[in-house]
C-alpha positions as CSV (number, residue, x, y, z in Angstrom):
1,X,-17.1,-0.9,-15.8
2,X,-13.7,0.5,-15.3
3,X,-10.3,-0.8,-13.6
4,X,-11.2,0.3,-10.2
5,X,-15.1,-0.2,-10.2
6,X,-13.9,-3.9,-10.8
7,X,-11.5,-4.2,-8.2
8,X,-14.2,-2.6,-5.5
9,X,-16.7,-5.1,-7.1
10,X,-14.4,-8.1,-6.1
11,X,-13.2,-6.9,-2.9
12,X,-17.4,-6.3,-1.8
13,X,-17.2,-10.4,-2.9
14,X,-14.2,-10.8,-0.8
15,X,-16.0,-9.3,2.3
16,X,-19.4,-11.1,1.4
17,X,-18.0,-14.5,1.8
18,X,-16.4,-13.6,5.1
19,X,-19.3,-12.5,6.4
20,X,-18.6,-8.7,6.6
21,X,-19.5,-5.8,4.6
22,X,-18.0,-3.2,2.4
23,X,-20.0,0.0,2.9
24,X,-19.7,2.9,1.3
25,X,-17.1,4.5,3.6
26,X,-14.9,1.7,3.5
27,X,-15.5,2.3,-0.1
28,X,-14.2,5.3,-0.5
29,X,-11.1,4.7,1.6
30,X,-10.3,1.8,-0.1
31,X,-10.4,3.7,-3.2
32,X,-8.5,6.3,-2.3
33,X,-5.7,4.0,-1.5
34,X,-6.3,2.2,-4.8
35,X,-6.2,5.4,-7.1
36,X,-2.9,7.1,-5.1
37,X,-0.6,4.8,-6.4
38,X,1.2,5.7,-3.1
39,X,1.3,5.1,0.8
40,X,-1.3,7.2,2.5
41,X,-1.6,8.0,6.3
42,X,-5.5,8.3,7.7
43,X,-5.3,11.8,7.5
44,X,-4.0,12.3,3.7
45,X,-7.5,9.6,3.6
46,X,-9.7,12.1,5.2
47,X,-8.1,15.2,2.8
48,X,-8.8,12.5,-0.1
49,X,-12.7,11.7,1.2
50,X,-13.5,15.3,1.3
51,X,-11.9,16.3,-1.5
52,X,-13.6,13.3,-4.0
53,X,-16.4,12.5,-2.6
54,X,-17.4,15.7,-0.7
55,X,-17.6,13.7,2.9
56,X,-15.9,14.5,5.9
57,X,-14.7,11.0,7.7
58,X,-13.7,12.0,11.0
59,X,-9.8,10.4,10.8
60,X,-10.4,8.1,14.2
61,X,-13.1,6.5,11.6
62,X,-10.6,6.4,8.7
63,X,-8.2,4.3,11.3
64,X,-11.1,1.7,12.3
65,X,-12.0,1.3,8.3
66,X,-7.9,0.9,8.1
67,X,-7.9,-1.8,10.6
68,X,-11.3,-3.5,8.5
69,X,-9.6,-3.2,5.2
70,X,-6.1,-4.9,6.6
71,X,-8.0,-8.0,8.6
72,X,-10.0,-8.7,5.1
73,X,-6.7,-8.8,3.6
74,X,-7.7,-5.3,1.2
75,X,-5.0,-3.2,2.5
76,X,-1.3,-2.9,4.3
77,X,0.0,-1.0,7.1
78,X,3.9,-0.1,6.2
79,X,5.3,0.1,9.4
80,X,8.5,1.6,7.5
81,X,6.4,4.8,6.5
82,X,3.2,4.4,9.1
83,X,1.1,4.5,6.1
84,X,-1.2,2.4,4.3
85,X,-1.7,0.6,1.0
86,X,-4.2,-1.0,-1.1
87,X,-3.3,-4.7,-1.5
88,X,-2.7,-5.5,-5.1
89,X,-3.7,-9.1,-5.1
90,X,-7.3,-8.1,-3.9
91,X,-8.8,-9.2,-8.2
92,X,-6.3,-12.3,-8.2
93,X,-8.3,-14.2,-5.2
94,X,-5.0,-16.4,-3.9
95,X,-2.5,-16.7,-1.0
96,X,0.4,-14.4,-1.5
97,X,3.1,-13.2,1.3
98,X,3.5,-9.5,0.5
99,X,6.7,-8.2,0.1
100,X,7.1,-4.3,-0.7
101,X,8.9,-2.1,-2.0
102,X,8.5,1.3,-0.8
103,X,10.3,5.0,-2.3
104,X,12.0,7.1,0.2
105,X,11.6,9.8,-2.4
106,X,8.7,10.1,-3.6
107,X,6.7,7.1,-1.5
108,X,5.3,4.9,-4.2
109,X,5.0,1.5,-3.1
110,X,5.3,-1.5,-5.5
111,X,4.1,-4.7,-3.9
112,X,5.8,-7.9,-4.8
113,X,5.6,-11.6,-4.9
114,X,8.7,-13.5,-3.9
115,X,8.5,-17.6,-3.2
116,X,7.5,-18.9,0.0
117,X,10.7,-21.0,0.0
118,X,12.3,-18.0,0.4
119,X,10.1,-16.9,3.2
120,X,10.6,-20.6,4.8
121,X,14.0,-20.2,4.7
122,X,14.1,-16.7,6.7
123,X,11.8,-17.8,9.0
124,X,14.5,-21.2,9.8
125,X,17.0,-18.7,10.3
126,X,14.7,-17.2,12.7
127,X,13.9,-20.1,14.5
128,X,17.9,-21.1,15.0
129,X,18.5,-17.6,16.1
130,X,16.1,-18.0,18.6
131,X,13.7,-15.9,17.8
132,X,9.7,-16.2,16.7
133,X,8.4,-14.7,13.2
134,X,5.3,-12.7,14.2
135,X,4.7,-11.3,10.9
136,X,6.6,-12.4,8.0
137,X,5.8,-9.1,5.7
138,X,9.3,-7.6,4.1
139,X,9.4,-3.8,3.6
140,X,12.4,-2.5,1.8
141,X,13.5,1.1,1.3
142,X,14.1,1.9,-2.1
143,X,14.7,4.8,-4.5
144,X,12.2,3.9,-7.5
145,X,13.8,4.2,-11.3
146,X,11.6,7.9,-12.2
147,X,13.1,9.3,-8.6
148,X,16.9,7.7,-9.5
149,X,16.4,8.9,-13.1
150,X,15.2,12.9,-11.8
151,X,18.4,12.7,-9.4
152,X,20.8,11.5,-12.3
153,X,19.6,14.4,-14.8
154,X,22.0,17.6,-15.0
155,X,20.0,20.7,-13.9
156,X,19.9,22.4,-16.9
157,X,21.5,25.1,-15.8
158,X,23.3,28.4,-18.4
159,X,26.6,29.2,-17.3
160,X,28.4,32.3,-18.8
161,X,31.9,32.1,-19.0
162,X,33.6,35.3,-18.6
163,X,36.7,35.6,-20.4
């Protein structure tokens, strides 16, 4: 069984014990967001679907299996980039606050752990300020090290000197 059979295996526990189901088509979205490696909008989903697996999911579909896969905690809506993500902590089975990091270059997404202290101490400062944390999710823009390394590189470019 390979990485990703694994992690579709787990998340179909996941849903078990919740009382839901993980069919096919939420199967194959799910892995399509698990094998991009990036944030994908419904519609890259639907190019993915037909592309892998040879089925057309209408892409009002692929938003109700979105919505599925985020309230079983197997996926994330960025709100930065109005795209989606596989969780990462979906073979870990604990509590995490996701945090993410998220390439305005070439949109990977990394998604990160920080401490809940942290997160208690944001959502303090919140409080005094008189405000109410509805979701406590942090999305950062970043430029990821392959996408600052690319821009760093001279362009190898010949220049002939006349003299």
């Amino acid at each position: 069984m390979n990485k990703l059979d694994a992690i579709i295996n787990q998340a179909e526990r996941q849903c078990k014990v919740h009382g839901t189901r993980l069919t096919d088509k939420r199967k194959q979205v799910l892995a399509g967001l698990l094998k991009s490696g990036k944030a994908l909008s419904a519609y890259e989903l639907v190019d993915f679907c037909k592309k892998e697996f040879g089925e057309t999911i209408p892409a009002m579909t692929v938003y109700r299996i979105l919505d599925f896969l985020e309230e079983e905690n197997l996926a994330h809506k960025l709100k930065i980039a109005n795209k989606y993500v596989a969780c990462s902590h979906i073979p870990c089975d604990h509590n995490h606050q996701p945090q993410f990091l998220i390439c305005t270059k070439c949109q990977k997404v990394e998604e990160i752990s920080i401490d809940f202290s942290i997160i208690q101490a944001l959502e303090k400062n919140v409080k005094q300020a008189g405000f109410q944390v509805v979701n406590s999710k942090l999305e950062m823009d970043c430029v990821c090290d392959e996408c600052k390394e690319a821009a760093i590189k001279p362009a190898n470019i010949r220049c002939k000197l006349k003299v």
